[in-house]
C-alpha positions in Angstrom: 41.7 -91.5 81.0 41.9 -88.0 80.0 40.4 -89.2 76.3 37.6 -90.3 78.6 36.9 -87.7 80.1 36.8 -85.7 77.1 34.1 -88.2 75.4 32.3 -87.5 78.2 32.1 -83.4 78.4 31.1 -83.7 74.1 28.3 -86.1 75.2 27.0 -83.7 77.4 27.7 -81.1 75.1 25.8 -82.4 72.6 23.0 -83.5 75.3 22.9 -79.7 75.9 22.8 -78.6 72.6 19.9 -80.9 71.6 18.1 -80.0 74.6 18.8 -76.6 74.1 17.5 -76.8 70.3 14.3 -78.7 71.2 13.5 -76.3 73.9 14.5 -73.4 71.5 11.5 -75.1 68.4 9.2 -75.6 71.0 9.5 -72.1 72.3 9.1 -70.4 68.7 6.3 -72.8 67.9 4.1 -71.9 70.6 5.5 -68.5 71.0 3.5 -68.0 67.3 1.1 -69.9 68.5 0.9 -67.5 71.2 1.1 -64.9 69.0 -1.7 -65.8 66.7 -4.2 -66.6 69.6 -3.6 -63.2 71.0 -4.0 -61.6 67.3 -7.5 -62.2 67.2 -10.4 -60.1 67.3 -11.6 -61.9 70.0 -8.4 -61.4 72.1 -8.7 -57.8 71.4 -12.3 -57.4 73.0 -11.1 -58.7 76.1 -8.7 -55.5 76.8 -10.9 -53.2 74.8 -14.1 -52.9 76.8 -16.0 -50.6 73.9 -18.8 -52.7 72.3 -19.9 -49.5 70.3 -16.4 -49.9 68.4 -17.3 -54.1 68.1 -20.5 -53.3 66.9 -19.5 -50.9 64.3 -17.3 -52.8 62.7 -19.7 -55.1 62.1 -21.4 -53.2 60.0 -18.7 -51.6 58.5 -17.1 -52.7 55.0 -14.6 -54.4 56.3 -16.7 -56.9 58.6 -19.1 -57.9 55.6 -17.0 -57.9 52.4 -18.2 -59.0 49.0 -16.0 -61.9 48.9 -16.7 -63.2 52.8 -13.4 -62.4 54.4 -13.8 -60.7 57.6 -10.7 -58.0 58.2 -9.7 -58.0 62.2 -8.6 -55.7 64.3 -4.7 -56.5 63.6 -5.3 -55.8 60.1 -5.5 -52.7 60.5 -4.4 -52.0 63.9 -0.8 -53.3 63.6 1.7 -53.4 59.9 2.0 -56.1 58.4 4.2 -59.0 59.7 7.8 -58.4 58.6 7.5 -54.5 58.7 7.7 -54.0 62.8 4.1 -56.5 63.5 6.2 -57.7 66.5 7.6 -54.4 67.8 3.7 -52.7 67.3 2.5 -55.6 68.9 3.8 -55.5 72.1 3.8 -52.2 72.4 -0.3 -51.9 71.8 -1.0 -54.8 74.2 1.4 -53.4 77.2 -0.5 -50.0 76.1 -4.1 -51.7 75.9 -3.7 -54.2 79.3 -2.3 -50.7 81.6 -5.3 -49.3 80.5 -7.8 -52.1 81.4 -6.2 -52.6 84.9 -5.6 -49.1 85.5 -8.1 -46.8 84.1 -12.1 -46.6 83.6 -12.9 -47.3 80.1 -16.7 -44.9 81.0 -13.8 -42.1 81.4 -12.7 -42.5 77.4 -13.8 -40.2 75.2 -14.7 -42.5 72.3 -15.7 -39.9 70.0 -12.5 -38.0 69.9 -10.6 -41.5 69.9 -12.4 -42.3 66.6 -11.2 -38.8 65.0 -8.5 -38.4 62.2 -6.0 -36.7 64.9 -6.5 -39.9 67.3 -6.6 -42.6 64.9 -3.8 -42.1 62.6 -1.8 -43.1 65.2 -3.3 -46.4 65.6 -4.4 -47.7 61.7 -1.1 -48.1 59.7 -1.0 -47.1 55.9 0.9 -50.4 55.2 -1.9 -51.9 56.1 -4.6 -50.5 54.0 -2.0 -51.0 51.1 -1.5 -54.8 51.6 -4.7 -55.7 50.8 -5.8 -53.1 48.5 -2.6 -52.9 46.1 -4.2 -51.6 43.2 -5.9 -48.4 43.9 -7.4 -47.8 40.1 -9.7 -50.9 39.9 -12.1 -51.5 37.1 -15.1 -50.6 39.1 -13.6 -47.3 40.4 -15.9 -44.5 38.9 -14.5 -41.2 37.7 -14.4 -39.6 41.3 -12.2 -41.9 42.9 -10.0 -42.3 40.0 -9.5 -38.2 40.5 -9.4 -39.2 44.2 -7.1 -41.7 43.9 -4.4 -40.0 41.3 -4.0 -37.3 43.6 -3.2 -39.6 46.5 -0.5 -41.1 44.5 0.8 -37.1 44.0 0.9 -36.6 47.7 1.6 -40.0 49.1 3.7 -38.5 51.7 1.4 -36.0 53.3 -1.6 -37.9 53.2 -2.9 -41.8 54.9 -5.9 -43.4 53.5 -7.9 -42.8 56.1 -7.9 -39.1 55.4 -10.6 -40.4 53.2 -11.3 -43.5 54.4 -11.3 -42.8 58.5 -15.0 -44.7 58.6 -14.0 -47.9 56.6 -13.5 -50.4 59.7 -15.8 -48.9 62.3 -19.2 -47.5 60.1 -20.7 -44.3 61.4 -24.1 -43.5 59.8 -23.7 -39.7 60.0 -20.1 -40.1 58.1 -21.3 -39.1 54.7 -18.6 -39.3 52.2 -20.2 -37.8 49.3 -21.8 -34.6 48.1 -24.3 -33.9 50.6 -27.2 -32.0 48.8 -29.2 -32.6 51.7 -26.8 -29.8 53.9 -28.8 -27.0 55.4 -32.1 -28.5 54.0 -34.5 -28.4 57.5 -35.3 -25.0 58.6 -37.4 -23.6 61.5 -40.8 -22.9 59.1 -43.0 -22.7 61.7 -41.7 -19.5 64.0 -42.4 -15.7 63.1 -39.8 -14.2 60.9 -38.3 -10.9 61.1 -39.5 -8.5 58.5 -37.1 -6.1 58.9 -33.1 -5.5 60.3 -32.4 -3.8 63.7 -32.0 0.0 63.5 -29.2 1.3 65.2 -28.8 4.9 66.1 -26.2 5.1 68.7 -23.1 3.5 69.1 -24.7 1.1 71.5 -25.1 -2.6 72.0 -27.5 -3.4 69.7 -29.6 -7.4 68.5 -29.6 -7.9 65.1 -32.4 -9.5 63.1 -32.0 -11.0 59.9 -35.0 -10.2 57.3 -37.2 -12.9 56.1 -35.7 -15.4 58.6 -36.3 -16.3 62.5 -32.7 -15.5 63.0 -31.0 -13.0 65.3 -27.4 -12.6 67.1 -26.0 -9.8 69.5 -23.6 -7.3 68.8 -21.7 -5.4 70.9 -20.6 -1.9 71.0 -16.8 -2.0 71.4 -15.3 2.1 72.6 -12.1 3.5 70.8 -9.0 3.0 72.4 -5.3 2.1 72.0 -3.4 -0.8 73.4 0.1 -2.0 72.7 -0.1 -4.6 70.0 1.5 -8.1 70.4 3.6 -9.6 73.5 6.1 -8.5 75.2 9.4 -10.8 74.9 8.9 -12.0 78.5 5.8 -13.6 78.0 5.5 -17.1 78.1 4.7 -19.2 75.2 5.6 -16.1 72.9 6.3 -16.7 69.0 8.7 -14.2 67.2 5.5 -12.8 64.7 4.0 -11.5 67.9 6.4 -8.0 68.1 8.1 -6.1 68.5 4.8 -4.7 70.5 3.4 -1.7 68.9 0.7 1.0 70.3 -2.1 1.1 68.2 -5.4 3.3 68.2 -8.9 1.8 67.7 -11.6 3.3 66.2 -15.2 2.9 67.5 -16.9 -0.6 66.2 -19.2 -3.1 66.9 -18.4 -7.0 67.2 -20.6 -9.6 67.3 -20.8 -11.5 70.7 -19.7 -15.0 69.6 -18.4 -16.6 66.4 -21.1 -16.6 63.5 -23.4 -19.7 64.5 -24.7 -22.7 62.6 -27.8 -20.9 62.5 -26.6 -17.7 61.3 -24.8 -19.4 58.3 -27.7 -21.6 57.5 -29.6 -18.7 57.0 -26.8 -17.4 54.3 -26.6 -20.6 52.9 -30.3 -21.6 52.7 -30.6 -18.3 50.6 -27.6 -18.4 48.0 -26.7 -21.6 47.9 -25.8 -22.4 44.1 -26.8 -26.3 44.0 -29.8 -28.2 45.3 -31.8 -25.0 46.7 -35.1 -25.0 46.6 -37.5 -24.6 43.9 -41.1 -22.5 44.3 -44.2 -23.9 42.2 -42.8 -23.1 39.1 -39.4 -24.5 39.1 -37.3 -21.0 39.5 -35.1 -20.5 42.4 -36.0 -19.5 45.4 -35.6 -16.6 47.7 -34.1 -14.3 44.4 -34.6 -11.4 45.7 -31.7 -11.5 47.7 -30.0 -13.6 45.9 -27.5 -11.0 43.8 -25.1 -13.1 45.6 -24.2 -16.5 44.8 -23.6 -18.8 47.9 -22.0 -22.0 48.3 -22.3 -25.3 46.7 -23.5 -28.3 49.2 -20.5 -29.6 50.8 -18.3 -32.7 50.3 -19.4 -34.5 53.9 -20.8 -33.0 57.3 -19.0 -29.7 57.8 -20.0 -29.9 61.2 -18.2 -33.3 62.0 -21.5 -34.3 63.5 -20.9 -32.5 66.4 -24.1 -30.4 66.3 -25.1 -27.2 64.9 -27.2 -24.7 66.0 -25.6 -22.1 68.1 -21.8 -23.7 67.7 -19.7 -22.0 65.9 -20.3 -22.8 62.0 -16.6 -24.2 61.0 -15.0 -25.5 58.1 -16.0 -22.7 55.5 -13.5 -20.9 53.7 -12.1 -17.4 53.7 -13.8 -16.6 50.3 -17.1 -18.0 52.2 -16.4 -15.8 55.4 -16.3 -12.6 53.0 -19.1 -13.4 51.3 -21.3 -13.9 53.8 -20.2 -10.7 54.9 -21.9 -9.4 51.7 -24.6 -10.9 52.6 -25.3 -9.3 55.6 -24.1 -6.4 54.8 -26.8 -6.6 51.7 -29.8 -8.1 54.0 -29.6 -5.3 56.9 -28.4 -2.3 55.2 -25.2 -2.3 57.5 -21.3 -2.8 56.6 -20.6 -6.0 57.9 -17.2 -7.5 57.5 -14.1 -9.4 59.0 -12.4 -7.8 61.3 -9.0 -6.6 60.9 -5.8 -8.3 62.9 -5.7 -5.4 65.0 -9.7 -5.1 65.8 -9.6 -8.2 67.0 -7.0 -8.2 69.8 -8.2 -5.5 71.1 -11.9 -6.9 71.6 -10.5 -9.8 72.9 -8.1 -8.0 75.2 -10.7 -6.4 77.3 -8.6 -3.5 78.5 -5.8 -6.1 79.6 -2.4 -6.0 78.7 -1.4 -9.3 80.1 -1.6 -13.2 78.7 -5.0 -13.5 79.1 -7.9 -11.6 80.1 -8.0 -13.7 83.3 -5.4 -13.1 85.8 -2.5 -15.5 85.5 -0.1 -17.6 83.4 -0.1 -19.8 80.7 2.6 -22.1 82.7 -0.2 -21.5 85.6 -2.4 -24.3 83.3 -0.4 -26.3 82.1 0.0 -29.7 83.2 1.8 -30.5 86.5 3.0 -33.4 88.6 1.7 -33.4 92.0 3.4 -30.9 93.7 2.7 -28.2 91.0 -1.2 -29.3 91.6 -0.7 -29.7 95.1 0.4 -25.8 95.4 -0.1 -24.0 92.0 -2.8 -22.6 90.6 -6.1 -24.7 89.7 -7.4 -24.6 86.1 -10.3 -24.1 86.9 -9.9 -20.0 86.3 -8.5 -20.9 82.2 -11.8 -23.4 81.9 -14.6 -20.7 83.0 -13.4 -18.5 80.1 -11.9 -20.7 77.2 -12.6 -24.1 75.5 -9.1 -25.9 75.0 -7.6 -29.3 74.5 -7.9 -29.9 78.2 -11.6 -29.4 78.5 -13.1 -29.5 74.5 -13.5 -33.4 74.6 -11.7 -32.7 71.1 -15.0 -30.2 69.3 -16.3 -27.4 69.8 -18.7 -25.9 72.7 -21.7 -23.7 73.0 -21.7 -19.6 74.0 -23.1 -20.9 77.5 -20.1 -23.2 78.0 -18.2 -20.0 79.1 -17.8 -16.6 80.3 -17.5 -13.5 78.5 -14.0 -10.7 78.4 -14.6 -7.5 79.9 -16.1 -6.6 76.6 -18.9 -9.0 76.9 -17.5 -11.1 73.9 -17.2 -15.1 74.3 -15.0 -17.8 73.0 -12.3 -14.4 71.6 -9.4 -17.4 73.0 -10.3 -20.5 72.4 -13.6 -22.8 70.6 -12.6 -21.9 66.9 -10.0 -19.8 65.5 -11.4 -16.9 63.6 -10.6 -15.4 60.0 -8.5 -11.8 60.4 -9.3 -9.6 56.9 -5.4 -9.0 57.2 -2.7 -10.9 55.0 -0.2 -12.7 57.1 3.2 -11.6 57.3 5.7 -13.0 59.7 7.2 -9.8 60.2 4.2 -7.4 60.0 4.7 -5.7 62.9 8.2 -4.6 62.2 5.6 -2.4 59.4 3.7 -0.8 62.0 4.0 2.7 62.6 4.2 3.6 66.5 0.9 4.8 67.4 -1.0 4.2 63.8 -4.6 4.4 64.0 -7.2 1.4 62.5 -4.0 -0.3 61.1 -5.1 -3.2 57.9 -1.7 -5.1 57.7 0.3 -6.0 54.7 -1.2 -4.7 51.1 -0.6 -8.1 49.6 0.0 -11.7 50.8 -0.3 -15.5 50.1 -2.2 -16.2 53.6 -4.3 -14.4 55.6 -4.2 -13.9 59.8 -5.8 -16.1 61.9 -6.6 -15.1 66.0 -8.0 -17.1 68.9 -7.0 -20.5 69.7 -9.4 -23.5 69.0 -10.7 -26.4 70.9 -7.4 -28.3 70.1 -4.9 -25.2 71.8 -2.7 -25.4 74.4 -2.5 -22.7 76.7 0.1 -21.1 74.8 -2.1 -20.5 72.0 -4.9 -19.3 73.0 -3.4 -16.2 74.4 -4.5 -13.2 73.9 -1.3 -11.8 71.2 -1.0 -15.5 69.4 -1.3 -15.3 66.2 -1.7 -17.2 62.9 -2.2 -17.8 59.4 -4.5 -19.8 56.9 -3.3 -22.8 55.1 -4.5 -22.8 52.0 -3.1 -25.8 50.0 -2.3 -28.3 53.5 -6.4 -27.2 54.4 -7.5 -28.8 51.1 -5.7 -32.1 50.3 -8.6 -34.6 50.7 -11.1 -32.5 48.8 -12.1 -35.2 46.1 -13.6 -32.5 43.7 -11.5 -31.4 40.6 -11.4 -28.1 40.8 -11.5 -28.3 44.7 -14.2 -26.5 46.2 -13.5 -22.7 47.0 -16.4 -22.6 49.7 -15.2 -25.4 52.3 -12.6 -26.6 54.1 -11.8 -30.3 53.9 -9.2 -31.0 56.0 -9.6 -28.1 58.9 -12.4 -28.6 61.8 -11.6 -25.7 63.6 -11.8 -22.4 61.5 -14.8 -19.5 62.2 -15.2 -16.1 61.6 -17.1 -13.3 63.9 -18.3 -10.3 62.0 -17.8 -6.5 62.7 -20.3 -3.9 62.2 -18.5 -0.5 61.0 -19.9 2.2 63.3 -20.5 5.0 60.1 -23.7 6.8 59.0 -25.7 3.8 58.7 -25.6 3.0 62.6 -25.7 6.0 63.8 -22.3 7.9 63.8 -23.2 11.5 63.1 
């Protein structure tokens, strides 16, 4: 009986067991068939509502290859299978199907989603190296070869779309090559000025550059003294920022915003060393001002497409800054320069000793759960006076976008950071004298200062006493050119400069 009884339980055991297995086969055969129906580009379009991104990978490399294999969106979208597919997977779709059921896909801001900062989190390196394992083909030219080898120096600091961010979704306006064509269209047809404001007073004063249409404001900034730097209560503080200092400011004039597309245009359509124009018999043009030699055209769009004009000119480098400074300085008779570390905080101070030249806090703007927005204080004040990673759209705005210090002077905290003539030292403070007068910083350096937060800031850095420094090799890693270029930046969107006119004998300091 008992013999049985235990026949019976190992039948059923094994009943269970082959159940158990069949069900188990069936479920990991149509869980990859689930798998690879929902890996399709296809399946992907019905989450991502953004025909624009469909559309451009169609006509991107990577749609119509030479050999007729379409690549789709998990190619590049999620690792390969065996290095975390699975794990990426589910966490993109969970990601992907809260934001079609939840949120607006008209509220995205596709451009910034299709930036290096926004992307590399969502293309995978593996990737890119699965199907392109050799990275010195025969039909590489030189360039890339260069290119190339000093990827495989730096594999760890650099992805492949550093260079390659327009592979899979073409842009027409992503130029990836020297563009001679840079700075080529001018404004022929309006009056030029024939000669450079004269200034006799210290006094805000419209400056007009000779031979071109171009002209920027400057404004007339009294002597003073302030304490230098933060107190250690402030919020957001960095240790380089004191110990707080008083310092005494000479008399000087700043220009009103950063130096504008137009300005530099104006700089570059006159020096530039390559592809300038030519008159009638093949010399260069514009030599009579041309004792200075300008940049070379750059490697892509320096302004990221974004728009010139009167945004701030960005990506040149601090050898670039200085020299235009020359320039000016040798166009309008004037010393224009950079201005130093300590200049500058005091412009964009105002008079105002505390975080801002606003009333209130930086944790007053930060983000906050209901409550904080339900009683704290709006943002609105921190948006009519800076542009920030809140309200940029990830690029830089216009002079109208906001309102100007107490000084009149726009964009000081946020937009673009802007070049300091100072070198950078940590502790450069601790150097200051108590009550020094027109202070220049450190005599020697690797870096130099940077001040004013950019369009990508938080609220802690665009205060008033953050501070700094250049970057000189991490701001050059995907330059393709060997040497790299010493007049543009290619790997930093968001530096500027704003000049300083030295109030002397030539404007009208007696």
């Amino acid at each position: 009986m008992l013999s049985r009884f235990v026949n019976f339980l190992r039948g059923r055991l094994l009943f269970v067991i082959f159940i158990g297995f069949v069900l188990g086969l069936l479920v990991a055969i149509y869980s990859n068939k689930a798998i690879e129906m929902t890996s399709t580009s296809e399946s992907c379009e019905m989450c991502h509502v953004h025909p624009q991104a469909t559309d451009s990978w169609k006509l991107s490399v990577h749609y119509d290859t030479r050999v007729g294999i379409h690549i789709a969106c998990v190619d590049c979208h999620l690792p390969p299978k065996g290095e975390g597919y699975l794990r990426e997977k589910i966490k993109a779709s969970a990601r992907d199907l809260y934001g079609f059921v939840f949120k607006d896909s008209a509220d995205f801001n596709w451009e910034a989603k299709s930036s290096l900062e926004q992307a590399q989190h969502h293309v995978f390196k593996a990737s890119c190296v699965k199907c392109h394992p050799n990275l010195f083909p025969v039909t590489l030219n030189q360039k890339g070869q260069d290119a190339h080898l000093y990827y495989t120096q730096h594999e760890d600091e650099l992805r492949c779309i550093n260079c390659h961010l327009n592979v899979g979704h073409y842009d027409p306006n992503a130029l990836h090559a020297k563009n001679v064509e840079f700075g080529s269209g001018g404004k022929e047809n309006l009056e030029k000025f024939e000669k450079a404001a004269e200034v006799s007073a210290h006094e805000d004063f419209t400056e007009t550059i000779p031979g071109t249409t171009i002209s920027f404001n400057m404004k007339a900034i009294p002597g003073g003294s302030f304490k230098m730097g933060s107190p250690q209560e402030e919020q957001f503080r960095e240790a380089d920022e004191g110990p707080q200092k008083t310092v005494n400011i000479s008399p000087f004039f700043i220009a009103e915003v950063e130096v504008t597309w137009d300005e530099y245009l104006a700089f570059y359509s006159a020096t530039a060393a390559e592809g300038r124009t030519t008159d009638t018999e093949g010399t260069r043009a514009n030599t009579d001002v041309d004792a200075i030699t300008g940049p070379t055209p750059p490697y892509g769009q320096p302004d990221q497409n974004w728009g010139m004009g009167k945004r701030p000119a960005i990506t040149m480098s601090f050898h670039a800054a200085e020299t235009y400074c020359l320039w000016l300085s040798k166009v309008t008779g004037k010393n224009y320069r950079l201005p130093t570390e300590a200049e500058w905080e005091y412009a964009a101070r105002g008079g105002t000793e505390t975080p801002y030249f606003f009333e209130g806090d930086p944790k007053d703007f930060k983000e906050k759960g209901f409550m904080g927005n339900l009683f704290g204080k709006s943002s609105d004040l921190i948006n009519q006076y800076v542009i920030y990673e809140k309200n940029s759209g990830l690029k830089t705005g216009l002079p109208e976008d906001v309102e100007a210090n107490p000084f009149g002077l726009k964009n000081m905290l946020g937009n673009a950071a802007e070049y300091c003539l100072d070198w950078y030292d940590e502790d450069a403070y601790e150097q200051l004298q108590d009550g020094v007068t027109d202070p220049r910083g450190p005599v020697l350096g690797e870096e130099h200062v940077i001040r004013g937060g950019t369009f990508k800031s938080t609220v802690g850095g665009v205060r008033s006493a953050a501070r700094d420094h250049t970057q000189s090799t991490a701001w050059m890693k995907t330059d393709p050119q060997i040497p790299k270029s010493i007049w543009w930046l290619s790997d930093c969107n968001f530096m500027s400069f704003r000049v300083v006119c030295e109030f002397d004998e030539k404007t009208g300091k007696k």
